[in-house]
LUMBA-179153 format. One record per residue (C-alpha): y negated, x, z; residue in three letters. Coordinates in Angstrom, 1 decimal. Each point is the difference from the previous one (the first is absolute). Last residue first. Layout:
[[Y,X,Z],ALA]
...
This chain:
[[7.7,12.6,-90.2],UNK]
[[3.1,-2.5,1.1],UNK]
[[2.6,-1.2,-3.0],UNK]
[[2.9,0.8,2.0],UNK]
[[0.8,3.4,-1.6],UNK]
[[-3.8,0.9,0.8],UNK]
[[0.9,-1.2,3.8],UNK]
[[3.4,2.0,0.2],UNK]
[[-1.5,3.7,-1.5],UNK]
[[-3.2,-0.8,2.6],UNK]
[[2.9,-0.6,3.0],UNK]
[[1.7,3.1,-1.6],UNK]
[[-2.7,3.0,0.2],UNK]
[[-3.3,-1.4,0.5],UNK]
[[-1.8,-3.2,1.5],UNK]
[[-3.7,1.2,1.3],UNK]
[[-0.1,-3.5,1.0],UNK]
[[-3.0,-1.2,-2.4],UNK]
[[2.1,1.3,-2.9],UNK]
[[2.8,-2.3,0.9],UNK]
[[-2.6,-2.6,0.9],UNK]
[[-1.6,-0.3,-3.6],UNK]
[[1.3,-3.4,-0.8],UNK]
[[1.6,-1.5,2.9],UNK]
[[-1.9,-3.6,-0.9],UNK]
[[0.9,-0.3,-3.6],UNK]
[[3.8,1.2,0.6],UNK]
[[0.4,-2.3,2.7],UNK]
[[-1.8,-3.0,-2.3],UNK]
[[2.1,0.6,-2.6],UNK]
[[3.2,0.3,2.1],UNK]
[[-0.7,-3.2,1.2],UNK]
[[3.1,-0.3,2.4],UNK]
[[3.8,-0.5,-0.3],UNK]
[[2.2,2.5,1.6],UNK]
[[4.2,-0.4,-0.2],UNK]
[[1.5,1.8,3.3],UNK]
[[4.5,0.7,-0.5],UNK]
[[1.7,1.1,3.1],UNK]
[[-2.2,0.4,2.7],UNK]
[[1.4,0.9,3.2],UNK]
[[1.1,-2.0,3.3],UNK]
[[3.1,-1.4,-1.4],UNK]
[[-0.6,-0.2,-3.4],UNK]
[[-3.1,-1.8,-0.9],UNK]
[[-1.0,-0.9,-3.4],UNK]
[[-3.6,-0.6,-0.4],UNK]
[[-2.3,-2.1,-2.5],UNK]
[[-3.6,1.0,0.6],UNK]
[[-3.0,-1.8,-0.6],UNK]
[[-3.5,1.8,-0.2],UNK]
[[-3.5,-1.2,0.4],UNK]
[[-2.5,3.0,-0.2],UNK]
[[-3.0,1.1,2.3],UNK]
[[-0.8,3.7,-0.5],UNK]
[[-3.9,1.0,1.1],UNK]
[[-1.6,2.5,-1.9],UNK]
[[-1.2,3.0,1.3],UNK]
[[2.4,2.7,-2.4],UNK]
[[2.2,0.7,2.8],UNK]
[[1.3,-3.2,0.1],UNK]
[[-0.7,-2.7,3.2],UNK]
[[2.8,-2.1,0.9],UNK]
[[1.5,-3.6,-0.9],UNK]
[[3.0,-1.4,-1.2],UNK]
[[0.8,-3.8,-0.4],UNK]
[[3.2,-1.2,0.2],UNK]
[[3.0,-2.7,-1.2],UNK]
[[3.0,1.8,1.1],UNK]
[[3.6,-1.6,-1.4],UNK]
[[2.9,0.3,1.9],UNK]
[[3.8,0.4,-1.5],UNK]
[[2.7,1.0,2.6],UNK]
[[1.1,-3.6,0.1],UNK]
[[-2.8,-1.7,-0.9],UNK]
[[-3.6,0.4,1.3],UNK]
[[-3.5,-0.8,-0.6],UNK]
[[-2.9,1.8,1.7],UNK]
[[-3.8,-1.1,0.1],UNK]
[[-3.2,1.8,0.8],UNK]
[[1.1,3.3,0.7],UNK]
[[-3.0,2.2,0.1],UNK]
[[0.4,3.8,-1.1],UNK]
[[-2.3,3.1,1.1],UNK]
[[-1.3,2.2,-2.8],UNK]
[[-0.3,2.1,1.4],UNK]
[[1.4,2.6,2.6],UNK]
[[-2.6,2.4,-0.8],UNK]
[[-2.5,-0.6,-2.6],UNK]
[[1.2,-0.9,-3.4],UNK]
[[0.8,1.4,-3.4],UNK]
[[1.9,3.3,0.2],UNK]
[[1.7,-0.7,3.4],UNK]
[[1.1,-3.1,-0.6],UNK]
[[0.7,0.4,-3.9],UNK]
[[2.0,3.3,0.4],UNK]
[[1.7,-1.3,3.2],UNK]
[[1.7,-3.4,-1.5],UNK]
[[1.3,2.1,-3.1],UNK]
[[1.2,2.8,-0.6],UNK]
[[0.8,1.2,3.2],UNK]
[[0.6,-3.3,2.0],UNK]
[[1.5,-2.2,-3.0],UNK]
[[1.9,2.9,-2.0],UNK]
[[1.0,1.8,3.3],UNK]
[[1.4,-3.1,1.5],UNK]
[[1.7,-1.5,-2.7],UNK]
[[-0.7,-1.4,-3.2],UNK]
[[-3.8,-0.6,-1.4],UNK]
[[0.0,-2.5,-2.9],UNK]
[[-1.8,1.2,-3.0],UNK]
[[-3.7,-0.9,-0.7],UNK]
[[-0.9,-1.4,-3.3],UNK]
[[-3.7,0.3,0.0],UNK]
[[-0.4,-3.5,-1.4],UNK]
[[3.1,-1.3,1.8],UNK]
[[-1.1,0.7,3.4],UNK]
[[2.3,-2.1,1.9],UNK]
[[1.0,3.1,2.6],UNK]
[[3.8,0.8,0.8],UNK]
[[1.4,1.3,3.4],UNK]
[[3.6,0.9,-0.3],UNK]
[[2.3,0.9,2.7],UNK]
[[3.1,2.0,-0.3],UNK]
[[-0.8,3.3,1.6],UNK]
[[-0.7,-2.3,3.0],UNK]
[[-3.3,-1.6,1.2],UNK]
[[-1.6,-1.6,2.7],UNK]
[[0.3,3.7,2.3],UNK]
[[-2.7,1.0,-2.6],UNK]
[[-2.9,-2.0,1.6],UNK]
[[0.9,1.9,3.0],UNK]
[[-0.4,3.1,-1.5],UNK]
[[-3.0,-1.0,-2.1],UNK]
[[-2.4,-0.7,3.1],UNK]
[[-2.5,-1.3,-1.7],UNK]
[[-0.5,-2.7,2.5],UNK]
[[-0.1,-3.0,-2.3],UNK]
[[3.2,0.5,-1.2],UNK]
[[1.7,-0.1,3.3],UNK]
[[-1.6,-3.8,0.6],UNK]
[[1.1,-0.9,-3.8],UNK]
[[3.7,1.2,0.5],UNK]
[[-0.1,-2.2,3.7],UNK]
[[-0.9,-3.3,-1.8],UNK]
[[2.7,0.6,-2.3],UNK]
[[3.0,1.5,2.0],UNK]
[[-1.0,-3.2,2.3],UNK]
[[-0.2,-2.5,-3.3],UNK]
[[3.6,1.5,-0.8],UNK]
[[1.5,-0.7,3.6],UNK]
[[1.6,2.6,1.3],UNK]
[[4.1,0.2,0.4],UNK]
């Protein structure tokens, strides 16, 4: 059996490569990967498709430079199959602007995939900072459908 905080610590390495297939071996049709952003109201993604398609790969690609942003672990708690990711993110976004955000994630780890990902950040401050780099990325077709349906210009 892995050890949740190594499923962690490697899920956060692979993300940072923007290589989505292997980001997607972390998740099962069941997963669910769910964003605080109460203002905008963001639904939970669920599954592979839902968080790599629609979700994770559309806001990469459609807001930042290649493989950013790049995630920091800083701390990690765990219980049982229960580890909590206190982060910061970094990268450059296609708009010029720099993207530095603190972010904490509560994780559920099954095995060595993802079950269930909670995301809390400054959603304000994400949204603030991206604005514009959809359009500065030539983003068409379903990544710019994705960003305008997650609050991005």
């Amino acid at each position: 059996m892995s050890d949740p905080k190594d499923v962690v610590r490697r899920f956060f390495g692979t993300l940072g490569t923007g290589d989505f297939a292997a980001v997607g071996e972390f998740f099962t049709d069941e997963s669910v990967w769910q964003v605080n952003d109460v203002a905008r109201g963001l639904p939970a993604q669920r599954g592979r498709k839902g968080i790599i398609d629609d979700f994770l790969q559309p806001i990469r690609e459609g807001l930042f430079e290649p493989g950013d942003p790049k995630v920091e672990i800083r701390r990690l708690i765990g219980e049982g199959d229960w580890v909590v990711a206190e982060t910061t993110a970094r990268g450059a976004l296609l708009n010029g602007n720099n993207y530095e955000n603190e972010y904490v994630f509560v994780i559920q780890v099954d095995g060595d995939t993802v079950r269930f990902l909670r995301e809390y950040m400054d959603s304000e401050y994400a949204h603030s900072v991206s604005a514009g780099s959809g359009g500065a990325g030539g983003a068409e077709g379903h990544v710019s459908e994705t960003l305008k349906r997650l609050g991005h210009d």
